[in-house]
KOLTIGU-405585 format. One line per 10 residues: number of its first residue (from 0); their letters; for each residue x, y, z of N, C-alpha, C. Coordinates in steps of 0.1 Angstrom, whole numbers, plus 5000, padded with zeros to 4 digits. Atoms other than C-alpha are relative to their C-alpha. Layout:
<rs>
NUM	a	X:Y:Z:X:Y:Z:X:Y:Z; ... .
</rs>
This chain:
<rs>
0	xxxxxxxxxx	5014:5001:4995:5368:2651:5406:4997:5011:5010; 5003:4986:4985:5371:2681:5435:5003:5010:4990; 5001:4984:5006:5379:2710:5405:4987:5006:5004; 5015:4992:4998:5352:2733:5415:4993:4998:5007; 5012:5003:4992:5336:2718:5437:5002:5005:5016; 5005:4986:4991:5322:2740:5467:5001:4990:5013; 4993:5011:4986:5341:2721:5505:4998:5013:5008; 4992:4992:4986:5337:2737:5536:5003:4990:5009; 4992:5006:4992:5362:2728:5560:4997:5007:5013; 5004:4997:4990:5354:2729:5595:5014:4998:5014 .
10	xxxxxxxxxx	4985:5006:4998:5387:2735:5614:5006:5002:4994; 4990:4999:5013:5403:2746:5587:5015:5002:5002; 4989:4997:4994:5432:2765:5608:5010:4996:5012; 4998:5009:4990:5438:2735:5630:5014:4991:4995; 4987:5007:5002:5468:2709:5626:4992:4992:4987; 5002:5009:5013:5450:2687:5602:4994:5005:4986; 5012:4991:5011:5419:2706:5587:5014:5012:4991; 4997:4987:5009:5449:2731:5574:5008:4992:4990; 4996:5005:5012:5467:2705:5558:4990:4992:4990; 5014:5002:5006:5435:2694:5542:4997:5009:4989 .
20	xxxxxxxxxx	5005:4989:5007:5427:2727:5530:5012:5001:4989; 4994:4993:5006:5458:2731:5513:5001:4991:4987; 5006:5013:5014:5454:2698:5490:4991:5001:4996; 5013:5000:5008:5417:2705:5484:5001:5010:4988; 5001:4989:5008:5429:2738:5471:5012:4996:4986; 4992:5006:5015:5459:2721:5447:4992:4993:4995; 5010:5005:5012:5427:2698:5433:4995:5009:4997; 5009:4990:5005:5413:2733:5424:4988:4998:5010; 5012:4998:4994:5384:2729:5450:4998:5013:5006; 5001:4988:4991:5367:2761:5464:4996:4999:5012 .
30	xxxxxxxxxx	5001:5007:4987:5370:2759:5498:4997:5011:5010; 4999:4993:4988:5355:2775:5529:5009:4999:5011; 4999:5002:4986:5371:2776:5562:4990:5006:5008; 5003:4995:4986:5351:2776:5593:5008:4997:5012; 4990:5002:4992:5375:2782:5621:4993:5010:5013; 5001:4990:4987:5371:2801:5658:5007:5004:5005; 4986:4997:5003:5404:2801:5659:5006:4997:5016; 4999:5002:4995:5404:2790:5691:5014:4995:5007; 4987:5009:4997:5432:2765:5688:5005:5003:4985; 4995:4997:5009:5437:2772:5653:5009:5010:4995 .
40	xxxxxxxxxx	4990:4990:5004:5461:2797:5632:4998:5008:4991; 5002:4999:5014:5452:2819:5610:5010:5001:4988; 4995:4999:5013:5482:2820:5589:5004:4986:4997; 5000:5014:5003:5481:2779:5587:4987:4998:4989; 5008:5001:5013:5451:2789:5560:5008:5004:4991; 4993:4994:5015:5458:2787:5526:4994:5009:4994; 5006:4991:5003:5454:2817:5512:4992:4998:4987; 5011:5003:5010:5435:2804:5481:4983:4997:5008; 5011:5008:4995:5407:2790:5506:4992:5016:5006; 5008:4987:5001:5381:2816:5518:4996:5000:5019 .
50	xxxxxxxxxx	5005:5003:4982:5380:2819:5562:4996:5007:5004; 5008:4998:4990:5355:2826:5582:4999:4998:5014; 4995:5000:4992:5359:2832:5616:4989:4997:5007; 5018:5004:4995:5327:2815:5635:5004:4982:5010; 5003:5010:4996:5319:2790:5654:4988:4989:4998; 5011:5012:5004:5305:2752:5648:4988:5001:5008; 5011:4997:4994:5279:2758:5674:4987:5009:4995; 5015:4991:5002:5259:2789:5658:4999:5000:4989; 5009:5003:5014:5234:2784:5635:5003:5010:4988; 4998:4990:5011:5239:2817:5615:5016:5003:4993 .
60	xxxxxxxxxx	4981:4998:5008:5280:2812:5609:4997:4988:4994; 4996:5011:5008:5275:2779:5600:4993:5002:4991; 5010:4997:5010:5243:2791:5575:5013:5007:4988; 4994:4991:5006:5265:2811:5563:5015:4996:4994; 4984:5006:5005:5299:2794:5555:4995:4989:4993; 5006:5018:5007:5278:2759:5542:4994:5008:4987; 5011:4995:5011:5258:2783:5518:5005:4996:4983; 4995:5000:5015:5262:2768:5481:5010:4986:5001; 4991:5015:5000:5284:2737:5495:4993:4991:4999; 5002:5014:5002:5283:2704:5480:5004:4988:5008 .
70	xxxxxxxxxx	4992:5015:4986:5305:2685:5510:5004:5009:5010; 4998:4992:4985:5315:2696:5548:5013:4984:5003; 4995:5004:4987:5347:2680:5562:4998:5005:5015; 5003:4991:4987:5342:2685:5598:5013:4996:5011; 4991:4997:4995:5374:2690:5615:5003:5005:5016; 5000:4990:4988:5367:2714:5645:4996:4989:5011; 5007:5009:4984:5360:2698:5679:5014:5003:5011; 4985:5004:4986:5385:2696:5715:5001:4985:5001; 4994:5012:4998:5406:2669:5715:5009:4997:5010; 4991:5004:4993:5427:2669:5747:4994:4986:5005 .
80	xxxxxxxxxx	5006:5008:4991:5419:2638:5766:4998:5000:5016; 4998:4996:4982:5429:2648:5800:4991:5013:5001; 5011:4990:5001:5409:2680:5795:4984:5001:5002; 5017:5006:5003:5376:2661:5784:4998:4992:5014; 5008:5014:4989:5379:2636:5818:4996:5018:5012; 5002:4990:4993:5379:2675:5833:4987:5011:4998; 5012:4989:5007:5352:2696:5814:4996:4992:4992; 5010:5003:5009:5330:2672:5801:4993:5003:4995; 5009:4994:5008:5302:2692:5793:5002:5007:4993; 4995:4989:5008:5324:2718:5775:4998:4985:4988 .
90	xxxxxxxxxx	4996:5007:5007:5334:2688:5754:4986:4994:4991; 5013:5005:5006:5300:2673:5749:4993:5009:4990; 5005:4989:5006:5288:2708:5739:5006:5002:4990; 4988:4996:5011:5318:2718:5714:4998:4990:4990; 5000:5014:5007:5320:2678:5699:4984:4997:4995; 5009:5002:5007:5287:2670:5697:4987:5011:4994; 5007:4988:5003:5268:2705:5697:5002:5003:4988; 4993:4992:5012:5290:2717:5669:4996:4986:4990; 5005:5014:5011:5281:2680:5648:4986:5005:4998; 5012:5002:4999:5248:2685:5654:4995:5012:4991 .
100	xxxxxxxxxx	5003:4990:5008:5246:2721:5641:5005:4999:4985; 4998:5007:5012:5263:2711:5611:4991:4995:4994; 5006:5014:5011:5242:2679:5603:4986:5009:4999; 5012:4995:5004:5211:2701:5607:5001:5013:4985; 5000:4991:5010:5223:2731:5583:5003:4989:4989; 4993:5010:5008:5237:2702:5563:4989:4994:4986; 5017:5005:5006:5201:2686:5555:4994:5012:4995; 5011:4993:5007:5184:2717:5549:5008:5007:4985; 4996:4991:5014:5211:2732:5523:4999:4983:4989; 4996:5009:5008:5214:2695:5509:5010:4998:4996 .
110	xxxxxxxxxx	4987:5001:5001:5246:2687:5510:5001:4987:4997; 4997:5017:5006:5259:2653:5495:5012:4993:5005; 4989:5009:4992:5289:2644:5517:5006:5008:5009; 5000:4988:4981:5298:2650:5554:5014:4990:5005; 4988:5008:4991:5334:2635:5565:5003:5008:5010; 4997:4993:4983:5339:2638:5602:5015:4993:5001; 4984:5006:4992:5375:2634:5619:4996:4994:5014; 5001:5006:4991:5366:2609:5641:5017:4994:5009; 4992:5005:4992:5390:2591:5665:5001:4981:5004; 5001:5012:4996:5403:2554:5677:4996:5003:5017 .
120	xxxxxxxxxx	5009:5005:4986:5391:2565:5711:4993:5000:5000; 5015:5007:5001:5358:2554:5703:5004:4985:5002; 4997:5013:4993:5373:2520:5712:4999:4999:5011; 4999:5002:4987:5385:2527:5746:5012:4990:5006; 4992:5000:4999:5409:2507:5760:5001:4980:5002; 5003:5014:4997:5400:2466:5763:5001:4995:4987; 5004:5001:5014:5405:2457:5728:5008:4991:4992; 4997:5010:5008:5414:2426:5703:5013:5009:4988; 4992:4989:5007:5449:2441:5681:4999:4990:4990; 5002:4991:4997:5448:2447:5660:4983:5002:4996 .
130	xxxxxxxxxx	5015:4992:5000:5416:2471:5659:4996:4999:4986; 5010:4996:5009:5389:2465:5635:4990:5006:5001; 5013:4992:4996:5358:2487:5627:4989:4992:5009; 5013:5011:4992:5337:2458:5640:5003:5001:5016; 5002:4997:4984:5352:2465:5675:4990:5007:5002; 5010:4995:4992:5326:2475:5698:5002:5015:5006; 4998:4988:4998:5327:2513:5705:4995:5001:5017; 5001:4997:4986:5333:2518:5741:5016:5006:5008; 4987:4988:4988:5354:2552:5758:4998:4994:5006; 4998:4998:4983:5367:2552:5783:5005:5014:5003 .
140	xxxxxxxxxx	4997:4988:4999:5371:2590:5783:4988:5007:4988; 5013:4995:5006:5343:2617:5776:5007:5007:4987; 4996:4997:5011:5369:2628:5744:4990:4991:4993; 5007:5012:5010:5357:2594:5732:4986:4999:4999; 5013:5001:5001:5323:2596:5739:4993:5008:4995; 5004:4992:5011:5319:2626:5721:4997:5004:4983; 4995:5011:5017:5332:2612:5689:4991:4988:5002; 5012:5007:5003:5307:2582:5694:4983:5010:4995; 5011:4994:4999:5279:2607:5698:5002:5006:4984; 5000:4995:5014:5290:2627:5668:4994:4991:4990 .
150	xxxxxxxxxx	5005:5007:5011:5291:2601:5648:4983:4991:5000; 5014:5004:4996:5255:2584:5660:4989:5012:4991; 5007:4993:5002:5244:2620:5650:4998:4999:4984; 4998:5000:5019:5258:2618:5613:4992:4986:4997; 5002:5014:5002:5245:2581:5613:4985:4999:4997; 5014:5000:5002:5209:2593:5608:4994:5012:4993; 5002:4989:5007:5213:2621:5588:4994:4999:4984; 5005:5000:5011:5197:2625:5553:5013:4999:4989; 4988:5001:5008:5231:2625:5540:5009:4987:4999; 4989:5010:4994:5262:2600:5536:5009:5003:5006 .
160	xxxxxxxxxx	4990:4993:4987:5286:2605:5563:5011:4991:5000; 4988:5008:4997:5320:2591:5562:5008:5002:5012; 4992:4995:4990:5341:2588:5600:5009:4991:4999; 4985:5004:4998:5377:2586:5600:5006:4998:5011; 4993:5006:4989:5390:2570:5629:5015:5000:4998; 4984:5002:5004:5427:2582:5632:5003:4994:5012; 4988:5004:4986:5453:2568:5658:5006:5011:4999; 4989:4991:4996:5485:2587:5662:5004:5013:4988; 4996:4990:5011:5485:2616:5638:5014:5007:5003; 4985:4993:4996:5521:2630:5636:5007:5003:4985 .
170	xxxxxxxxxx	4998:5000:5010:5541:2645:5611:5000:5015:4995; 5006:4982:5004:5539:2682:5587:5004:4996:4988; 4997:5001:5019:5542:2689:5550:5014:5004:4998; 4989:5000:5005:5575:2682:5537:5007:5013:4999; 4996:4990:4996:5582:2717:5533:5001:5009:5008; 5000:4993:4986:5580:2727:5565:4990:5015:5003; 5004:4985:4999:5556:2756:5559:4987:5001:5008; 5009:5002:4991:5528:2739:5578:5002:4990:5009; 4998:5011:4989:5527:2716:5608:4990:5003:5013; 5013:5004:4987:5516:2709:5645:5008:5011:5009 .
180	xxxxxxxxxx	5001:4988:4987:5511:2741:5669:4992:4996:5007; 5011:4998:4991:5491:2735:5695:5001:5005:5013; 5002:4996:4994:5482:2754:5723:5008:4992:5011; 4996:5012:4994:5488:2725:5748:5005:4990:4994; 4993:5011:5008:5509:2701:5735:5000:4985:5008; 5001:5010:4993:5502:2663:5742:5006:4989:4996; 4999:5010:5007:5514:2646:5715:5018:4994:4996; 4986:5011:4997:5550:2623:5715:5010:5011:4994; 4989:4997:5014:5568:2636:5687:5003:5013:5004; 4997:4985:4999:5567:2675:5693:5008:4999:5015 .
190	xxxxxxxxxx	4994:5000:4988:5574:2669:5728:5014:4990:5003; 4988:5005:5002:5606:2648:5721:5009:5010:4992; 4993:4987:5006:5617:2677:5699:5002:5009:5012; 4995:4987:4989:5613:2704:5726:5008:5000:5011; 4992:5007:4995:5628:2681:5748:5020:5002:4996; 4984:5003:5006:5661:2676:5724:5006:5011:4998; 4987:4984:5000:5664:2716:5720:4999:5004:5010; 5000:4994:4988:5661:2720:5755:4991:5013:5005; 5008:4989:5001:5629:2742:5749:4991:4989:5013; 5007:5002:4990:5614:2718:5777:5008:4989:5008 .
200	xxxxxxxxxx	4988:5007:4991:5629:2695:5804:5001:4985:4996; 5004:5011:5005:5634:2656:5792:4993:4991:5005; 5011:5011:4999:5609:2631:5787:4996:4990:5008; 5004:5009:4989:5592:2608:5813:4991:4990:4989; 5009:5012:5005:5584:2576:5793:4994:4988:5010; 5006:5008:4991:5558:2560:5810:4997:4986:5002; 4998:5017:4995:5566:2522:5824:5007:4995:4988; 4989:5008:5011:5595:2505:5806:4998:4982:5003; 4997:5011:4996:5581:2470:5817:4984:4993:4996; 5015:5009:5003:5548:2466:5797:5002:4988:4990 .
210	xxxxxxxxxx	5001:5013:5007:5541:2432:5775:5003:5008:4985; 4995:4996:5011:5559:2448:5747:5013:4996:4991; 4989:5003:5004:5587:2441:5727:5014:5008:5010; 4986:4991:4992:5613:2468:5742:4989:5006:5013; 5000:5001:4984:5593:2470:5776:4990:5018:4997; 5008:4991:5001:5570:2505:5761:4993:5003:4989; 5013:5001:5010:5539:2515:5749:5000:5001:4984; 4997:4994:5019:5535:2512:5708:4984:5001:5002; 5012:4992:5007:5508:2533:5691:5005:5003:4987; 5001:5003:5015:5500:2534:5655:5001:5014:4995 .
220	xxxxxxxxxx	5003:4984:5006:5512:2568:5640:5004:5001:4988; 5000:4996:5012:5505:2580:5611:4998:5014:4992; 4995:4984:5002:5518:2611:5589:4984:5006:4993; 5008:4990:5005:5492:2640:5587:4996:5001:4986; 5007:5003:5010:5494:2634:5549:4993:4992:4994; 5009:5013:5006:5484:2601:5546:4987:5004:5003; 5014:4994:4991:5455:2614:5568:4991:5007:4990; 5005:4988:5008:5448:2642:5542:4994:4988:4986; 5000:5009:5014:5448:2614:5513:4988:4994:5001; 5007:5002:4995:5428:2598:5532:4981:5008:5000 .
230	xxxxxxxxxx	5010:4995:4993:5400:2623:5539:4994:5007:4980; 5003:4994:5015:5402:2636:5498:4994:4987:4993; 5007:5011:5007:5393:2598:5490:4988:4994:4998; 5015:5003:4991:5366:2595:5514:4990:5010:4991; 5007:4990:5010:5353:2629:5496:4993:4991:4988; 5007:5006:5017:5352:2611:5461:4992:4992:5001; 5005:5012:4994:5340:2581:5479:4982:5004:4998; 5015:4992:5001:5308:2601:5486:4994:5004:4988; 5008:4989:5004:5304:2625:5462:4999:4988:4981; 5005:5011:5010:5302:2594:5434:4994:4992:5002 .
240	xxxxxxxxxx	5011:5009:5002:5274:2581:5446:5003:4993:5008; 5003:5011:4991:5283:2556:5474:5005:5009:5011; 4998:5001:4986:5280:2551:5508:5007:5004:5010; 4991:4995:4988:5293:2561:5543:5003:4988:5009; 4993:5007:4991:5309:2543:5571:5012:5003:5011; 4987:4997:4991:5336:2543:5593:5013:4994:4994; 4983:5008:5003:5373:2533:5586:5008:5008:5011; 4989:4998:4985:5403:2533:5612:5012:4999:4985; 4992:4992:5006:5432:2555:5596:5016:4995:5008; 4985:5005:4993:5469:2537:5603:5008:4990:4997 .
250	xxxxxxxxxx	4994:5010:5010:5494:2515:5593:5000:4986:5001; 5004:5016:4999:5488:2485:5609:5010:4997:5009; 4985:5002:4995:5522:2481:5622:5003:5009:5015; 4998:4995:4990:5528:2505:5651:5016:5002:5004; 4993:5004:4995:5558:2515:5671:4999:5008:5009; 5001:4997:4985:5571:2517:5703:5005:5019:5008; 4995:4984:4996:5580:2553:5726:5013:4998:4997; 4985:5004:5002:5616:2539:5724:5004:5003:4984; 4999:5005:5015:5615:2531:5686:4997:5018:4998; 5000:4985:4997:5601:2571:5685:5011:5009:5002 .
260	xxxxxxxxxx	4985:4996:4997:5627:2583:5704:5011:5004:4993; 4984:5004:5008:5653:2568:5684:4997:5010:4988; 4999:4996:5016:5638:2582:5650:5001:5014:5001; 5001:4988:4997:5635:2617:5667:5016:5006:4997; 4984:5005:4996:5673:2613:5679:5000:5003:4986; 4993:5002:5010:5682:2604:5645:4996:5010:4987; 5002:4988:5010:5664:2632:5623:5000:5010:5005; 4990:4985:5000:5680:2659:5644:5013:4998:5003; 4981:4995:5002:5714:2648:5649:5004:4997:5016; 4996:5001:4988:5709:2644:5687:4991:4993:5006 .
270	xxxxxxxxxx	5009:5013:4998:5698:2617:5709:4985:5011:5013; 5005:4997:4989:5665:2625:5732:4999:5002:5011; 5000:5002:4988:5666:2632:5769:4989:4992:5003; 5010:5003:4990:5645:2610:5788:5002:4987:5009; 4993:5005:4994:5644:2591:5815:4986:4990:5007; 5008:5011:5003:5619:2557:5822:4992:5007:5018; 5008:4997:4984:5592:2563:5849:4984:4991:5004; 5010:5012:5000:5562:2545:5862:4990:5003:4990; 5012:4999:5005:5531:2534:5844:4990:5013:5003; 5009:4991:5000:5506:2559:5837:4982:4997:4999 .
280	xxxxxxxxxx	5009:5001:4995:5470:2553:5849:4993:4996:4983; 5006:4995:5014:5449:2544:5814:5008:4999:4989; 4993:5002:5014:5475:2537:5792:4996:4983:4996; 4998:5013:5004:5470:2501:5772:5016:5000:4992; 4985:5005:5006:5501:2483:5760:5005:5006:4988; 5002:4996:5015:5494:2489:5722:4983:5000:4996; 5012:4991:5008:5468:2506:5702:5008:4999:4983; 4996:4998:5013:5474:2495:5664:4986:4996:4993; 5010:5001:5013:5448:2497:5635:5000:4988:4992; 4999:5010:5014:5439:2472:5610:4993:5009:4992 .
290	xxxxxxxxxx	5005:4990:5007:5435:2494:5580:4994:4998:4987; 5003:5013:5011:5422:2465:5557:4990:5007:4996; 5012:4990:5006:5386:2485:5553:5001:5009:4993; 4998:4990:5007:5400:2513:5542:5009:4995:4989; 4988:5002:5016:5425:2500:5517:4990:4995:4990; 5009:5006:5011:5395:2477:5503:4984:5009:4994; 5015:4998:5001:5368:2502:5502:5003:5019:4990; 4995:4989:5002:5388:2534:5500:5009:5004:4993; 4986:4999:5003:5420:2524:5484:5009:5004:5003; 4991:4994:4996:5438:2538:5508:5011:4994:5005 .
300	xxxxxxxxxx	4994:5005:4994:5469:2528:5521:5014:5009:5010; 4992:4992:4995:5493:2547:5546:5015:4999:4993; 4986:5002:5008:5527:2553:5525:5011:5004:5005; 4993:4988:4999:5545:2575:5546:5008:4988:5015; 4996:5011:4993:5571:2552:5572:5004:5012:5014; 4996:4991:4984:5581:2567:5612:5014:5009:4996; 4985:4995:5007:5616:2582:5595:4991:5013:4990; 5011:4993:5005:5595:2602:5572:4989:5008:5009; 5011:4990:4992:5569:2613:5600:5011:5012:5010; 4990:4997:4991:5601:2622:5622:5008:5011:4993 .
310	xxxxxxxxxx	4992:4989:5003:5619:2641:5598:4991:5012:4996; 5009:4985:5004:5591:2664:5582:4997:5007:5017; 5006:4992:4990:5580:2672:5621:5010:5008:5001; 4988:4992:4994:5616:2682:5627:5005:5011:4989; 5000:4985:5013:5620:2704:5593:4988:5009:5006; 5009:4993:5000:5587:2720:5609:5003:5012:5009; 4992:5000:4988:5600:2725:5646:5009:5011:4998; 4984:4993:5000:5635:2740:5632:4995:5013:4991; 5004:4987:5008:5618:2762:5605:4989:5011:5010; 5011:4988:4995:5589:2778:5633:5003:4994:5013 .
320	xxxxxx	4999:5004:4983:5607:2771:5667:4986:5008:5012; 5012:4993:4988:5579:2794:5685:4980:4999:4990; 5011:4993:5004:5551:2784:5659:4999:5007:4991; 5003:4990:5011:5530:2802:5639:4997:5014:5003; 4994:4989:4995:5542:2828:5662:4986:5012:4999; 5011:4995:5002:5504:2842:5660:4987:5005:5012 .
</rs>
């Protein structure tokens, strides 16, 4: 159903948007990137896909990369969290500025499907587990409230808009030739690698004494490809005639930093340094998905288990210790 058919990807050279791009381009789709490159890479584009170097904010890059497309994933945005409770208005500007420019070039070329990479911090942090879409959307961090806004903006657009609400994205493509660079790094898994080659000092897991099974936080993570599966389903979803919505992207199940740890440990050969330390301001216990909407709406189901997310990161890691060295 995506042979030929005309995607630009926004974000393309990012952690997710590039594994995105590189599956649109094995269904034969012709694909833009719009990237700034900001946080992204340019050799994490697949060289089949066509990048443009622009930003979501200006009207005449985005005129110009949308020209002739029939769908827009939209990828691009800042996602630190700790960043966003610091430069809100960068964040507001970037997140929802850059939506907004979109959804307007969007409407006038006529575009027929708009999947955004939304987030579970549009929940916030008071919340019934696990998470259904029917939860009440309330950050508690201006990341999250930017991702509300976005999506608010797509929600009244002349188009159908699908938002993907991920949890813990983690993970790279099996062959290690893509994965997670990022600038700042915030996320568990990389930073338990750099930890175990002693590329950074070991881990402070924060509070070993929450209402958990083994006494630390579990979050719902799920591998970058399911995500991608995910985001090509949503596409079809659209572009055959139905509706938009939201779905929460995850497996349902969750585990703990401990349980992490261990699978780190165990797909390099060596256990993780780290060493238990107090609660951290804002953290909830657990954050797990119910992914029931999406399996019944989208067919989707996450296939990919924590052993599997742990080992591709660590093939990624071992094959680009510095990166995409760019």
């Amino acid at each position: 159903m995506l042979r030929g058919r005309r995607i630009l990807v926004t974000g393309g050279a990012g952690y997710i948007g590039s594994h995105a791009v590189r599956f649109l381009c094995d269904r034969g789709a012709d694909v833009t990137v719009l990237d700034s490159l900001y946080a992204g890479h340019r050799a994490a584009v697949d060289r089949r896909a066509s990048l443009r170097v622009g930003d979501v904010r200006d009207p005449e890059a985005v005129a110009k990369a949308m020209a002739g497309t029939e769908a827009v994933m939209h990828f691009a945005a800042l996602s630190l969290v700790g960043e966003s409770v610091r430069e809100r208005e960068r964040y507001l500007d970037v997140n929802v500025g850059g939506t907004t420019c979109l959804a307007r070039e969007a409407a006038r070329q006529s575009v027929r499907a708009f999947v955004l990479s939304s987030t579970a911090a549009t929940y916030g942090e008071d919340v019934a587990l696990p998470i259904t879409e029917r939860q009440a959307r309330r950050p508690c961090n201006p990341y999250g409230e930017s991702k509300v806004a976005a999506e608010d903006v797509l929600s009244t657009a002349p188009f159908p808009a699908v938002f993907l609400r991920y949890f813990n994205a983690a993970g790279a493509m099996p062959d290690g030739s893509i994965g997670e660079d990022h600038r700042t790094e915030t996320h568990l898994i990389p930073l338990a690698i750099a930890a175990a080659t002693g590329r950074r000092p070991p881990l402070t897991v924060f509070g070993a004494d929450w209402p958990t099974p083994d006494g630390t936080c579990v979050r719902d993570y799920v591998h970058v490809l399911d995500l991608v599966d995910a985001h090509l389903l949503a596409l079809e979803h659209l572009l055959g005639g139905r509706g938009g919505g939201a779905f929460n992207l995850g497996t349902g199940t969750g585990s703990s930093v401990r349980e992490v740890l261990r699978a780190v440990g165990e797909a390099m050969g060596v256990a993780v340094p780290h060493f238990d330390g107090p609660r951290r301001d804002g953290d909830p216990p657990s954050l797990v998905a119910s992914p029931q909407k999406a399996r019944d709406v989208l067919g989707w189901t996450a296939t990919r288990d924590l052993r599997t997310i742990t080992d591709d990161a660590w093939r990624w890691h071992r094959n680009h210790p510095d990166g995409y060295d760019d």
